[in-house]
N, C-alpha and C positions, 0 to 999 in steps of 0.2 A: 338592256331594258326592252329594244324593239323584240327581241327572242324572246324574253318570259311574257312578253303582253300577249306575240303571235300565239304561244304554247297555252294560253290561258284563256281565247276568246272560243274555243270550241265550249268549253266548261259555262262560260258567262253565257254563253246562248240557249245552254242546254237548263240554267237557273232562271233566264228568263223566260223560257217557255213553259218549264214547268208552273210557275206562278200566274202566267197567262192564263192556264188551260185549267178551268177548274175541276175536270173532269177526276187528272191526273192526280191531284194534289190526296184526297183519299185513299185512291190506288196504291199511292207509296207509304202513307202512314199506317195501313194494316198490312201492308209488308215488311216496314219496319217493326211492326207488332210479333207477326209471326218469326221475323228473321231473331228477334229477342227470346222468345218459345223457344224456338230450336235449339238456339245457341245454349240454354241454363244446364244441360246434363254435360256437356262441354265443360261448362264454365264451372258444377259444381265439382267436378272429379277433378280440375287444373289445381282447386283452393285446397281440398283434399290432401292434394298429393304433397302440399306444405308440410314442411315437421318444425310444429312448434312444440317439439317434445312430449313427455308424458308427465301431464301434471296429478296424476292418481296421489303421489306422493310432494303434492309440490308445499303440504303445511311440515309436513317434515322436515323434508329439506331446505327451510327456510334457515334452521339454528344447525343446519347438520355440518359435526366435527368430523374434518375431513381424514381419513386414515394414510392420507401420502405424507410418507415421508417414515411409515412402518418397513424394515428390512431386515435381514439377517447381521446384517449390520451396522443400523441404526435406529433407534425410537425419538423420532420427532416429527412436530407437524401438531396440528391444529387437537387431536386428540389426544396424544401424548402429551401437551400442555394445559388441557384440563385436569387429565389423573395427575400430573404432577401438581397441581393447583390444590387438589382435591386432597390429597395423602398431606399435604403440609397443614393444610386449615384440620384436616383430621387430629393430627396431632396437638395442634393446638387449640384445639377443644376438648379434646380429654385432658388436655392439662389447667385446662379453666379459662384459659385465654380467648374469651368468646369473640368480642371486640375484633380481634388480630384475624381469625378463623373466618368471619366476613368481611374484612377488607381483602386477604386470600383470595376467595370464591367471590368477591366483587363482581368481577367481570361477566360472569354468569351469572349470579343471580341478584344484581343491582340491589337495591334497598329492599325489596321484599325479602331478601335472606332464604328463599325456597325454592326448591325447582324441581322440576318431572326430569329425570336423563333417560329416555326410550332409546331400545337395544332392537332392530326393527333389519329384516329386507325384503323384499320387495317382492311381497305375494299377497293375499286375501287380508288373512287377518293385521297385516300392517295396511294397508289401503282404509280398512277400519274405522285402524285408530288414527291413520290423520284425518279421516272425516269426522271421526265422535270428538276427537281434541280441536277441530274446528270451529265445531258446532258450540264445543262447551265457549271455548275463549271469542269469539265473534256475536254469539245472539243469546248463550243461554248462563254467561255468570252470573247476570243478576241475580236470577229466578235460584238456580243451580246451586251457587257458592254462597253471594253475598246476603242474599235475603233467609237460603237457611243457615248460615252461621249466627243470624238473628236468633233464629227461632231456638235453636240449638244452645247458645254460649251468652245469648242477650247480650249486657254491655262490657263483654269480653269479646265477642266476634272476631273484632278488627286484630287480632291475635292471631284467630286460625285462618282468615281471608290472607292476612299478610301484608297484601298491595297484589299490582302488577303479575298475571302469570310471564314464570318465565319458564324456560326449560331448550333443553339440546337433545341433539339424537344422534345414533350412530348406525350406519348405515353399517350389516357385519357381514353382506356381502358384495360390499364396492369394489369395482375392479380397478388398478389401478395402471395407466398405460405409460407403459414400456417398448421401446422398442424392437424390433426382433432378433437382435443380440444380446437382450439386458433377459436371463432365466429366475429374475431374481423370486417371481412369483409361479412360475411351472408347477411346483409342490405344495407351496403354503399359498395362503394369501395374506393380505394385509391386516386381515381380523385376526388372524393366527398367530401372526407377528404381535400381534398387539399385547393378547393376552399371554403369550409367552415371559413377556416385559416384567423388568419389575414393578414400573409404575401401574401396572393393571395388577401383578400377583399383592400389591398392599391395599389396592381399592379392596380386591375382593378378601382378603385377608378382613376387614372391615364388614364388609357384608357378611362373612363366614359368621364371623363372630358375634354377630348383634340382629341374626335373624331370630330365634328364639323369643327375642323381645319384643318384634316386630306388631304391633295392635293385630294387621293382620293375622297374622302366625295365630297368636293368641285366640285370637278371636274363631278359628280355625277347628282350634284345642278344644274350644268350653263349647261350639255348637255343632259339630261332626262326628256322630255315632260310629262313622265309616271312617276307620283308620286309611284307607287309601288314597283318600282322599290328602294327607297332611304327609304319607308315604311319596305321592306323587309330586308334591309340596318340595319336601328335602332330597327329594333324588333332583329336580329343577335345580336347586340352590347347587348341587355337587355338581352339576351335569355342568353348568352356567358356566365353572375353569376349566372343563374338561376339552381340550383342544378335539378330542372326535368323537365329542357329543355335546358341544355346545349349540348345534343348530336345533334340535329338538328342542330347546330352552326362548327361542327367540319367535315371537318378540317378546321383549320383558321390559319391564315399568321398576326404575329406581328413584322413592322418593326421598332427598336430599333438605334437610331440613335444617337451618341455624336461626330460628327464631325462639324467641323463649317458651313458646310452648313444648319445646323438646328437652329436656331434663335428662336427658339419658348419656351417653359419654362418647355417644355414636352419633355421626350427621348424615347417616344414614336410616330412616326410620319406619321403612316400608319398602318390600321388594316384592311385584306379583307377575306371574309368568302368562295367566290369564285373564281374560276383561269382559266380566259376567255384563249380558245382555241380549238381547236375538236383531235390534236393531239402532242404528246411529244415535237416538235419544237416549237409550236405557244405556249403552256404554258413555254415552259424554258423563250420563250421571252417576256410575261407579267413576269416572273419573275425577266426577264432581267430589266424591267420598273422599277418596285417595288425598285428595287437595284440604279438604278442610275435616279430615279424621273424621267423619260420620258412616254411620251400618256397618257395613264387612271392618271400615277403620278404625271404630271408636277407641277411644284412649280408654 
C-alpha cells in the first residue's frame, strides 16, 4: 500500500494543480478537442477494416437452401430435401391429393400454400432482386399485393394474396469448403451436382412440362409480334438443365403454387428468367405480379 500511494502522489499533485490553475484547465480541453480531430481518420479506417461480411445479398440469404452435402456421391443437405419434398407433393397433386401435397411442402410454405424459389448468384442482377423482394415484403405489400388484389379479384383477393410471403433461394454458385485433400469439387461444383440428381432431373421434368401453360408463357404468345423474344424464353427453360449453360439462365424466379387458385396439375405455375423494371420499385412490382397473377401474370 505504502508503494502504490508513493507511485500515485506525483499523479495526485499534478490533478491538483491542474484544478488550481485556471489558466490550465482550457488549454487541455481544446487539446483534448484537437487530440479527438486527429485521432477520427485513425479511428474511421480501424472500424472499416471490421468484416461484418457482405450483406448486398443478406434478404436472400435469409431462406437460402444450402447446397452441402451435393457430391459425386451423394445428394443431401438442405436443398436436396426440398426437391425431394417438392417431387412427392408434385405427385400428389396431380393425382388430386391436394390436402396431402401441402402438408408435403408445409415446411416451406407454411399456411399460405405459395412460394417464390429464386435460382440467384452473386452479381448485379441478383443484388436486384434481393432489394426489389425486400422492398416489396417490408414496406410495399400493402400498396403492391394486398390492396391491388382488392381492386383486381374484390371479395376473392384473399385467394391470390394467400397469407404470409414465403419463399427460398438457392445460391448456384456456393462454394463449398473442403479441405486440400478432399478434389471432390476441382471439376463440378455443388450446383452441378445438384442438377445432375434425380431429385432436380423431376423438379425440372415438372417445369419442362407445364411451362407452355405457364400465364406468363401465354401471355408472352398473345402480346409479342417478335418471335425472339418467346425463342429466347424456351432456349432459358432448356438451358435452365443444361449443366454448361445453366449459368446464362440465372437468376431465375420459380413460382410454386398449392392454393386453390391453381387448377392445373402442376404446382409449379410461373417460371421467369428476367425481372422487367429499370429500378428497385418497378421490379418489387412485377414481383408484386408474379405473386398475385396480375399484367405480364394474368390468369
Amino acid at each position: 500500500m505504502v508503494f502504490l500511494k508513493k507511485l500515485a502522489t506525483p499523479f495526485i499533485s499534478l490533478w491538483r494543480w491542474i484544478k488550481e490553475t485556471a489558466w490550465v484547465q482550457p488549454l487541455l480541453i481544446v487539446g483534448v478537442i484537437f487530440a479527438v480531430i486527429f485521432s477520427i481518420p485513425s479511428i474511421t479506417s480501424w472500424v472499416s477494416s471490421w468484416d461484418f461480411g457482405d450483406d448486398t445479398y443478406t434478404w436472400l440469404e435469409k431462406n437460402q437452401l444450402s447446397l452441402e452435402g451435393m457430391t459425386d456421391r451423394e445428394i443431401e443437405g438442405e436443398a436436396a430435401d426440398f426437391f425431394e419434398a417438392f417431387n412427392d407433393a408434385q405427385v400428389q397433386w396431380a393425382n388430386g391429393k391436394k390436402e396431402e401435397a401441402r402438408q408435403t411442402l408445409n415446411k416451406y410454405v407454411g399456411n399460405t400454400n405459395k412460394m417464390f424459389l429464386y435460382f440467384v448468384k452473386e452479381n448485379d442482377a441478383s443484388a436486384n432482386i434481393n432489394d426489389a423482394s425486400n422492398l416489396l415484403v417490408s414496406s410495399s405489400w400493402q400498396q403492391k399485393v394486398v390492396d391491388e388484389a382488392k381492386k383486381l379479384y374484390g371479395d376473392n383477393s384473399q385467394k391470390y394474396v394467400a397469407g404470409d410471403f414465403k419463399y427460398a433461394t438457392i445460391f448456384t454458385d456456393q462454394k463449398i469448403e473442403v479441405d486440400d485433400t478432399d478434389h471432390t469439387y476441382d471439376e463440378n461444383s455443388a450446383y452441378d451436382y445438384l442438377i445432375n440428381s434425380g431429385v432436380f432431373s423431376s423438379f425440372y421434368a415438372t417445369l419442362n412440362g407445364a411451362y407452355q401453360d405457364f400465364s406468363y408463357y401465354q401471355n408472352l404468345v398473345k402480346k409479342e409480334s417478335d418471335s425472339s423474344t418467346i425463342d429466347t424464353y424456351t432456349s432459358n427453360i432448356d438451358n435452365f438443365y443444361d449443366k454448361s449453360n445453366y449459368d446464362g439462365t440465372i437468376p431465375a424466379l420459380v413460382v410454386i403454387d398449392l392454393t386453390d387458385v391453381n387448377t392445373t396439375s402442376n404446382i409449379i405455375t410461373n417460371t421467369v428468367f428476367t425481372f422487367d423494371g429499370s429500378n428497385q420499385y418497378e421490379r418489387s412490382t412485377f414481383l408484386a405480379n408474379a405473386w398475385i397473377y396480375n399484367d405480364q401474370f394474368k390468369l
